[in-house]
C-alpha positions in Angstrom: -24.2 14.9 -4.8 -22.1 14.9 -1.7 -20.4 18.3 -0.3 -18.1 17.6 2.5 -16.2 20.6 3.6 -13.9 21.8 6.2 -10.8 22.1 4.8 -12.8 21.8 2.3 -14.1 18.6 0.1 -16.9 18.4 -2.2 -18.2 15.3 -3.6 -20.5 14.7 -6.4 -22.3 11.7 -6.4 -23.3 10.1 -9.7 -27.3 9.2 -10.3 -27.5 6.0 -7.7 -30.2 4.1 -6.5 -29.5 1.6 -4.2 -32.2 -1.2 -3.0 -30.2 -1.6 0.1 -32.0 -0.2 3.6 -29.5 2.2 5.8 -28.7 -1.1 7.7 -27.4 -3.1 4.9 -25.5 -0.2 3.5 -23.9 0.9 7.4 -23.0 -2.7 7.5 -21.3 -2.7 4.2 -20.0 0.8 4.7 -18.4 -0.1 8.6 -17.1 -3.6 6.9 -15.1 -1.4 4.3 -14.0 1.1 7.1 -12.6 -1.8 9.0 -10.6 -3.4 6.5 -8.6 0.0 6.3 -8.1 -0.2 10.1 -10.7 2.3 10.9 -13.8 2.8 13.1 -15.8 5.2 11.3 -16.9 8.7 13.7 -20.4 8.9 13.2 -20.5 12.0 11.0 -18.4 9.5 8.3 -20.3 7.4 8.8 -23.2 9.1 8.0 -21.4 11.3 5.2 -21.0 8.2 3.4 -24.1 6.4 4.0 -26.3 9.7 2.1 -23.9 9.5 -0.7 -24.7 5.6 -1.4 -28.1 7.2 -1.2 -27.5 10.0 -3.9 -28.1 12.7 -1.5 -26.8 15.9 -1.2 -24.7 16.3 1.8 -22.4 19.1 3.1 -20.3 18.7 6.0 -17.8 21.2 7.6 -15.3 18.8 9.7 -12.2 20.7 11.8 -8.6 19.6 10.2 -7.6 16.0 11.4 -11.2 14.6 11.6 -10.9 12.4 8.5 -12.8 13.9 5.7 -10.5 12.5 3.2 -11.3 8.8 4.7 -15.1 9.3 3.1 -14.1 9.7 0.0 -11.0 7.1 -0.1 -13.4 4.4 1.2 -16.1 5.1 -1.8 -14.9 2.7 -4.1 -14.6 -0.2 -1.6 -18.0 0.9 -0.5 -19.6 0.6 -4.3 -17.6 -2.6 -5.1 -19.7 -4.3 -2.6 -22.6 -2.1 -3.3 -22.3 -3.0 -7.1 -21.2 -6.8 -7.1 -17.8 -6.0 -8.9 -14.3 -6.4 -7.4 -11.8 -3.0 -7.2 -13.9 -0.9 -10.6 -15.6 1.8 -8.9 -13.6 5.1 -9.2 -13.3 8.1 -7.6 -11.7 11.8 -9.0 -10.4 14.1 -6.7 -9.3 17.2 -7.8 -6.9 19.0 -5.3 -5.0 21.9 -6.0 -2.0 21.0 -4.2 0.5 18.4 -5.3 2.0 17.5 -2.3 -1.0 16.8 -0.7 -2.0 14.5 -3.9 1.6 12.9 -3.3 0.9 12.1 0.3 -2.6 10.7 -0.7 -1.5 8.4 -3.0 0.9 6.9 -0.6 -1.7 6.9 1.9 -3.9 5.5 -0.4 -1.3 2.9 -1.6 -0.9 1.6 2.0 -4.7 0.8 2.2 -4.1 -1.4 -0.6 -6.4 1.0 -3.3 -4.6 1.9 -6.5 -4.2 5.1 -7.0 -2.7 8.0 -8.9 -2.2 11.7 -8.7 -2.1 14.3 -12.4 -0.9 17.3 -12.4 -0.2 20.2 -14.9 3.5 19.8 -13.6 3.6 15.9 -13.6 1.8 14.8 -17.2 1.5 11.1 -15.8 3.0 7.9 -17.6 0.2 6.3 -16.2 -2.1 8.3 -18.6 -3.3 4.7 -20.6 -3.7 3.0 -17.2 -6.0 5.7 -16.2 -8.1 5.3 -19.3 -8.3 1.6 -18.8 -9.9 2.0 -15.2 -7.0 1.2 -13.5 -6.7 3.2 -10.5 -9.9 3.7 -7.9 -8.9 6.4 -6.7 -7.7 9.7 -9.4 -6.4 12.7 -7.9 -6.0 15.4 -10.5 -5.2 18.9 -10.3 -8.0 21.7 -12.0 -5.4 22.5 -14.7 -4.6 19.2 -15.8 -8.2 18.9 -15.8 -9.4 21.5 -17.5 -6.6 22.7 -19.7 -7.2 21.2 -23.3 -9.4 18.2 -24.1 -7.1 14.9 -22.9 -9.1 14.4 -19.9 -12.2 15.4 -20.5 -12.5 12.7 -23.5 -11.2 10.4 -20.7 -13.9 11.0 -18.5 -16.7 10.9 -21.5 -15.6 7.1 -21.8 -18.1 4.4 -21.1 -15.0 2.7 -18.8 -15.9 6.1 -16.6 -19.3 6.6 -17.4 -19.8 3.1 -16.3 -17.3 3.1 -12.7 -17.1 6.0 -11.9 -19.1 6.8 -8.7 -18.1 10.3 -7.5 -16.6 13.9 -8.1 -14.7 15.2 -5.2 -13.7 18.6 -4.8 -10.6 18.6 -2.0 -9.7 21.8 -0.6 -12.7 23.3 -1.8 -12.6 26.5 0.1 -10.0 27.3 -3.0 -12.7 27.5 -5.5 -13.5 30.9 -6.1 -16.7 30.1 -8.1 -19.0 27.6 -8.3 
């Protein structure tokens, strides 16, 4: 489990184990980095490397550092991990829909699929999400705790099977943990 905060994200890894050593999984994780135009700061860098590792992490990172890049890059990063092509998936749960909006844009200009839920938007692309279509889920708490639609969706072996982290944006928000 990965906690990255600052203004504030906490990311929970699923049960990994990779047989990779920290160079092989730098390598791949600076080779994903680059293809979104980035060079990684050493703190991503090493946020992401302890989550392909299953650790436990928790970061605080001042506003504009780039704490949202770990956790777009993950899926990219457990593609090449896993040996699959664009099925690993990330949620996010945010409690601010503009910011989800302004994600998924961002996230659309990296070439990642993406979508954003909200208990104000009920998304069209609610199928699409339970086929594993998107990498990248943002999802407000409401929509994601209020009735039983999307916890069945993540109970499905399509999730079960890709899904590679919990993320927690803005998590200075949560009141309880």
């Amino acid at each position: 489990m990965l906690r990255i905060t600052g203004l504030k994200v906490y990311i929970e890894c699923v049960e990994w184990n990779s047989e990779m050593s920290d160079v092989q999984l730098k390598a791949v994780i600076g080779e994903v980095a680059s293809g979104f135009g980035y060079t990684l700061k050493q703190e991503q860098e090493d946020s992401i490397l302890q989550f392909t590792k299953g650790k436990d992490v928790f970061i605080s990172l001042p506003t504009g550092f780039g704490k949202s890049l770990c956790y777009i890059l993950l899926p990219g990063v457990f593609d090449i991990i896993r040996g699959v092509e664009k099925k690993s998936m990330i949620l996010v749960i945010s409690p601010l829909i503009a910011l989800m909006e302004d994600q998924v844009a961002t996230i659309h200009s990296f070439g990642t699929s993406a979508v954003y839920v909200s208990d104000v938007k009920m998304t069209k692309d609610k199928e699409r999400i339970r086929e594993g279509k998107f990498q990248v889920i943002l999802m407000s708490p409401e929509a994601l705790f209020s009735g039983t639609t999307w916890k069945h969706t993540l109970s499905t072996n399509i999730f079960r099977e890709n899904l590679v982290g919990m993320i927690v944006d803005e998590a200075h928000c949560v009141k309880k943990w």
